[in-house]
N, C-alpha and C positions, 0 to 999 in steps of 0.2 A: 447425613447431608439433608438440610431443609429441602421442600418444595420450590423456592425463590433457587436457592443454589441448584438444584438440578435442572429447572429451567434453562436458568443462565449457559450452565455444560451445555445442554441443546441446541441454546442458540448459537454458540458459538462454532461447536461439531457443525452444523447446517451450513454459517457462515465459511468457513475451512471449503466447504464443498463448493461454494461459488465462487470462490477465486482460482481464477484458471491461471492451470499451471502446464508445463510441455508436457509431454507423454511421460516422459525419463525421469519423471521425479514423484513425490510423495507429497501432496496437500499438508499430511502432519511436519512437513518439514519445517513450514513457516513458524517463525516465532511467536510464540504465544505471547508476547508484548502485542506485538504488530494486531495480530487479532484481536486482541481487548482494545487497542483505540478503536480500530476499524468496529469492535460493537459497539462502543460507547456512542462514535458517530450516529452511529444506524440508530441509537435508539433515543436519542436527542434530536435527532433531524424526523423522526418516527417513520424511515424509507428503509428500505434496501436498494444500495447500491450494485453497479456492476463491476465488476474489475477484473481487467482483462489481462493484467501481468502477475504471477505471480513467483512462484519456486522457477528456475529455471536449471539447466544441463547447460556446459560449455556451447556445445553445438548449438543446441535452440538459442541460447543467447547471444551466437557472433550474426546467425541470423536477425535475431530483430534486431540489431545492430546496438547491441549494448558494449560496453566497457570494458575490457578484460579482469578489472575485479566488481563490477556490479553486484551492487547489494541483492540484485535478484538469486545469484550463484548461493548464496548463503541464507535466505529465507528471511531478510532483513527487508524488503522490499515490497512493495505492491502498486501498481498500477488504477489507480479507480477513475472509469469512467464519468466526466465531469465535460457539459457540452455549453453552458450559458456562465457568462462574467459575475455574474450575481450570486452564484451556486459555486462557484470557483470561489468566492472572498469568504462565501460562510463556511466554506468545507476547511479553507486553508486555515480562518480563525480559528477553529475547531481545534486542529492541530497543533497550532500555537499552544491554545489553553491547556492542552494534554503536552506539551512540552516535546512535541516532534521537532526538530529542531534540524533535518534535512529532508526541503524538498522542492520539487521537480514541478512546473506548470509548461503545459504541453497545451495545446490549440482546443485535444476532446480530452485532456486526460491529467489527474495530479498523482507526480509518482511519490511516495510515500517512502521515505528511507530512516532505520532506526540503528545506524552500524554505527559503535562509536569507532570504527578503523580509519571512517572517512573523514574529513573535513567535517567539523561541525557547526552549527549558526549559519547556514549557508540556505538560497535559495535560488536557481536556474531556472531560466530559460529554455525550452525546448525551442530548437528552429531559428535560433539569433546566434548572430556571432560573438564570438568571445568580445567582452566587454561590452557588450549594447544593453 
C-alpha cells in the first residue's frame, strides 16, 4: 500500500468516526460507497463537515421519526449538517456529479441516500407537504 493509499484509509477511518450514529449500532456499518463520496466532498470543498445522522437501530429511528424502511436502518444513508442556501447548492451539485441520485434538503441538513431499494432520481423536501 502507497503512502497516498494509507492516507486516504486514515481519512476515511477518522471520517467513519464523525458520523454520528445511535448507540446500538456500529460506525463500520455505513457503506463504504456512502463514505468515499462524503470524502471526496470534504476534500474538494477542503472542510469537514458535520453529520449528525447516520447508522441507525429500529428504535432510535422511529424516534427521530424516520420511515420504517429508512436508508438509515441499512447504512445507506447520512445526514450532513448544512445551514446557508449557498452551501446547500454546492453540496447538493457535488452529489449530482458523483451520481447520488437520492436526496433529502431539510432547512439545517442534506440527507444523503444511496439505496438502490428506494426510488431512484428523486429529490424531497423536508417540512413541505406532499406535492409542493
Amino acid at each position: 500500500m502507497t503512502e497516498e493509499e494509507k492516507n486516504k484509509e486514515a481519512a476515511l477511518t477518522e471520517l467513519r468516526t464523525r458520523i454520528h450514529c445511535c448507540p446500538h449500532t456500529r460506525p463500520d456499518a455505513i457503506r463504504q460507497r456512502l463514505v468515499e463520496i462524503l470524502y471526496t466532498i470534504e476534500q474538494e470543498h477542503e472542510r469537514k463537515y458535520a453529520y449528525t445522522s447516520g447508522m441507525r437501530c429500529e428504535a432510535c429511528n422511529r424516534k427521530a421519526g424516520g420511515v420504517s424502511d429508512s436508508e438509515h436502518l441499512t447504512g445507506e444513508a447520512v445526514d450532513v449538517a448544512i445551514t446557508y442556501s449557498r452551501d446547500r447548492l454546492e453540496y447538493v451539485a457535488e452529489l449530482l456529479l458523483l451520481e447520488v441520485n437520492r436526496i433529502g434538503v431539510g432547512a439545517n441538513f442534506i440527507h444523503i441516500g444511496i439505496s438502490e431499494d428506494h426510488p431512484q432520481n428523486c429529490m424531497w423536501l423536508y417540512g413541505q407537504q406532499p406535492g409542493t
